[in-house]
C-alpha positions as CSV (number, residue, x, y, z in Angstrom):
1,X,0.0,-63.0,18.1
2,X,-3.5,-64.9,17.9
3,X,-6.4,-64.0,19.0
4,X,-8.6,-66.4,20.5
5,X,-12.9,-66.4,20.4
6,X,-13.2,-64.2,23.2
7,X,-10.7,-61.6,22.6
8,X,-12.2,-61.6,18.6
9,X,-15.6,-61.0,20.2
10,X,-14.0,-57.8,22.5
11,X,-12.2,-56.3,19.6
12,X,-15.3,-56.6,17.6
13,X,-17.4,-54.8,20.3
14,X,-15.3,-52.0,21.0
15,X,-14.9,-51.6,16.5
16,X,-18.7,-51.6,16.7
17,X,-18.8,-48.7,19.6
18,X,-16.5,-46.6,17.9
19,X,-18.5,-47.0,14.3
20,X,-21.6,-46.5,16.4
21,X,-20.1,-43.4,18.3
22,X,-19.0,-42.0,14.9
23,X,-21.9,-42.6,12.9
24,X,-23.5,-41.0,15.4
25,X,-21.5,-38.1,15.9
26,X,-23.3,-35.7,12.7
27,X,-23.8,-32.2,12.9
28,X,-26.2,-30.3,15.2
29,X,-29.7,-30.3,14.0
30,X,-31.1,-27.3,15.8
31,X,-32.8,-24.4,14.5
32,X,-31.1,-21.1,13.2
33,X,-31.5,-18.1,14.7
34,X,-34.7,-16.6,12.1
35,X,-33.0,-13.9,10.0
36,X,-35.5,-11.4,10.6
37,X,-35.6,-7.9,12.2
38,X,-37.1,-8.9,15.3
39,X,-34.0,-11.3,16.1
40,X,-31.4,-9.3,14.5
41,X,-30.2,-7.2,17.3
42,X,-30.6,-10.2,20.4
43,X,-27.8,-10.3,21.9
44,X,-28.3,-12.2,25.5
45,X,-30.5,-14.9,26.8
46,X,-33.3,-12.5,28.6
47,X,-33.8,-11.5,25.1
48,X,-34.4,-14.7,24.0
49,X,-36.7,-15.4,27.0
50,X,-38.9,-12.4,26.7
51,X,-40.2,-14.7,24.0
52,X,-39.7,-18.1,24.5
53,X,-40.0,-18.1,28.0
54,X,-43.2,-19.8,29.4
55,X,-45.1,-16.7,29.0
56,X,-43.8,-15.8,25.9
57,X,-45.3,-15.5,22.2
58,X,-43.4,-18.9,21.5
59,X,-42.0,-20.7,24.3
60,X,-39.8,-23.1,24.0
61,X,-41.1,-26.6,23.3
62,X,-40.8,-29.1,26.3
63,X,-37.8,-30.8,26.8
64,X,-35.6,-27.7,25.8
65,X,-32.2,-27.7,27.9
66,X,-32.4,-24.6,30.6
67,X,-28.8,-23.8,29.0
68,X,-28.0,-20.0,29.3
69,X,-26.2,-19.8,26.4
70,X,-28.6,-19.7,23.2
71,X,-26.4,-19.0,20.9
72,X,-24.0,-22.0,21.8
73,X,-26.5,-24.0,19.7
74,X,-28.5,-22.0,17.6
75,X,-26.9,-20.0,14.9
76,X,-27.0,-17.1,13.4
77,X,-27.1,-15.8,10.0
78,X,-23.4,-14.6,8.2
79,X,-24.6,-10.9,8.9
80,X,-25.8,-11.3,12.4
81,X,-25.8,-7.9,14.5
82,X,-26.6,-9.7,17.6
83,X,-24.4,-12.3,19.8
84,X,-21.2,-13.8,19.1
85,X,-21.4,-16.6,16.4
């Protein structure tokens, strides 16, 4: 079977998606949980936001996802007390 010029060019776009989409595709690059006492023991997101809520010590910064599961992208150290890892 041949392919002619503009089935080439479609085969060639959809390689260059799949490179792109895989290239892409790298590990998470959000922050740990801090292994420290104060965050040892959190275990659920009104924890979280007593902190990093808009009022908190540290809010979070603008642009966060209002996701109610924290730890679904931040993890937490091998010892953790707190949620599920």
């Amino acid at each position: 079977m041949k392919l002619n010029k503009r089935d080439t060019i479609f085969v060639l776009i959809v390689a260059a998606v799949i490179i792109f989409l895989t290239v892409g595709a790298k590990e998470r690059t959000t922050k740990s949980v801090p292994d420290n006492d104060m965050h040892k023991n959190v275990t659920s997101r009104v924890q979280c936001m007593a902190c990093h809520g808009v009022d908190g010590v540290k809010p979070q910064p603008l642009g966060h996802p209002k996701a109610n599961q924290c730890f679904q992208c931040h993890t937490q150290p091998e010892h953790w007390v707190g949620g599920k890892k």
